[in-house]
C-alpha positions as CSV (number, residue, x, y, z in Angstrom):
1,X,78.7,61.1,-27.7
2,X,76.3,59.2,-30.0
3,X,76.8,58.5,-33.7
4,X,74.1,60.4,-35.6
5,X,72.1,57.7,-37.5
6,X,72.0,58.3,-41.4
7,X,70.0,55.6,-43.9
8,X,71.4,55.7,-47.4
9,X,68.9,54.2,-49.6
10,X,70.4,53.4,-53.5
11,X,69.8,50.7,-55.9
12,X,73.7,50.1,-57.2
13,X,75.5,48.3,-54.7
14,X,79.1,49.9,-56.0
15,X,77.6,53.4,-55.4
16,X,75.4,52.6,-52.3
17,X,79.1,51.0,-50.8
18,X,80.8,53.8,-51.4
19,X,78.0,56.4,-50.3
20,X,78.2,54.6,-46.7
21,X,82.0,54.9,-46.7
22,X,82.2,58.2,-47.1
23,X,79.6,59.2,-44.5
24,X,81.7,56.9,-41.8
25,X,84.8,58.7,-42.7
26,X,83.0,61.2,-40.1
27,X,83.6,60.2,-36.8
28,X,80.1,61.5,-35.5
29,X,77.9,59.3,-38.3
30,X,77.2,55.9,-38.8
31,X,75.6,54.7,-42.1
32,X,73.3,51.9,-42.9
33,X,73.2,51.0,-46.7
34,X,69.7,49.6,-48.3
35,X,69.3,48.5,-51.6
36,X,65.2,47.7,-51.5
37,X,62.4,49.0,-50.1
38,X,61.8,46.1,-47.9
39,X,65.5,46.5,-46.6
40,X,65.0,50.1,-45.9
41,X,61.8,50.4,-44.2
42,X,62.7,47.4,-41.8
43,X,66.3,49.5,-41.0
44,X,63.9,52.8,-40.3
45,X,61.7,50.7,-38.2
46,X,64.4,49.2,-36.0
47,X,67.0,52.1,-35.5
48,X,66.4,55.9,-34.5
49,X,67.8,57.6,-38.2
50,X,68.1,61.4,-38.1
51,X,68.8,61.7,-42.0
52,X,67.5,59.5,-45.0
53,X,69.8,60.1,-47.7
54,X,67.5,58.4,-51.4
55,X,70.4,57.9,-53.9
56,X,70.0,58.0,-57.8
57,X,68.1,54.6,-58.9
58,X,65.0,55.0,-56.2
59,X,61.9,55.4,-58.9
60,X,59.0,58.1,-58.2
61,X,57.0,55.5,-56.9
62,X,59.0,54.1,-54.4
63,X,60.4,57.7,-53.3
64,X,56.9,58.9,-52.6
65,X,56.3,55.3,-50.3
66,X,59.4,55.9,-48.2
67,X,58.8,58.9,-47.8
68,X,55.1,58.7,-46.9
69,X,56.5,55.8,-44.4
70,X,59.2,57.5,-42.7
71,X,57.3,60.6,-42.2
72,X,54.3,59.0,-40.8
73,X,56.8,57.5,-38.1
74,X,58.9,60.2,-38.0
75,X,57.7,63.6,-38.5
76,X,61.3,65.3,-37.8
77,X,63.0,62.8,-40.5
78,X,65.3,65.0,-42.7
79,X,65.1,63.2,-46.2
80,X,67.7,64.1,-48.4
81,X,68.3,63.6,-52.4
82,X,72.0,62.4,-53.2
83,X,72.6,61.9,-56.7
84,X,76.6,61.9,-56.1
85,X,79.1,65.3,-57.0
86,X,81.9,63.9,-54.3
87,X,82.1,63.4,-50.7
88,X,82.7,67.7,-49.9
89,X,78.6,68.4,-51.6
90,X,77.8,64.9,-49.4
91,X,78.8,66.1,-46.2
92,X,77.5,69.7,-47.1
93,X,74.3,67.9,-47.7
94,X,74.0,66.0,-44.4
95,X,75.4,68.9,-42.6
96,X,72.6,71.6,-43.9
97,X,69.5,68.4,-43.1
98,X,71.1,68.5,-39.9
99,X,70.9,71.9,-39.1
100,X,67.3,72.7,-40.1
């Protein structure tokens, strides 16, 4: 079976590290950590992500370009808000973008 693709976009590398650990911990996901803009919309454009997960740190501004961005080339892109609370609400989060 293939790994559901999940882009975790933050702007502290300690938290952004830890935020892709804890989504590998599930067998079925594989996480790519970005800490720029640039970084992230080169990932989107090269890989077949199901769920954007923006971390605390991505500004207004640069939320509303990613997201114009991935949407525009991905229509069915789930785009989730993480701003941290542990890796139970993380998974809950991922789970419930994954179901809708």
């Amino acid at each position: 079976m293939e790994k559901t693709q999940i882009l975790v976009i933050g702007r502290h590398p300690e938290i952004l590290a830890t935020v892709v650990r804890l989504v590998n911990n599930n067998p079925d996901w594989n996480a790519t950590g970005c800490l720029s803009d640039e970084e992230a919309i080169a990932a989107f454009d090269t890989q077949d992500f199901k769920v954007v997960l923006m971390g605390g740190g991505v500004d207004e501004t640069s939320e509303g370009k990613l997201n114009e961005r991935f949407y525009k080339r991905n229509p069915n892109i789930k785009i989730v808000q993480h701003f941290g609370g542990g890796s139970g609400l993380l998974s809950a989060e991922i789970f419930e973008a994954l179901s809708k």
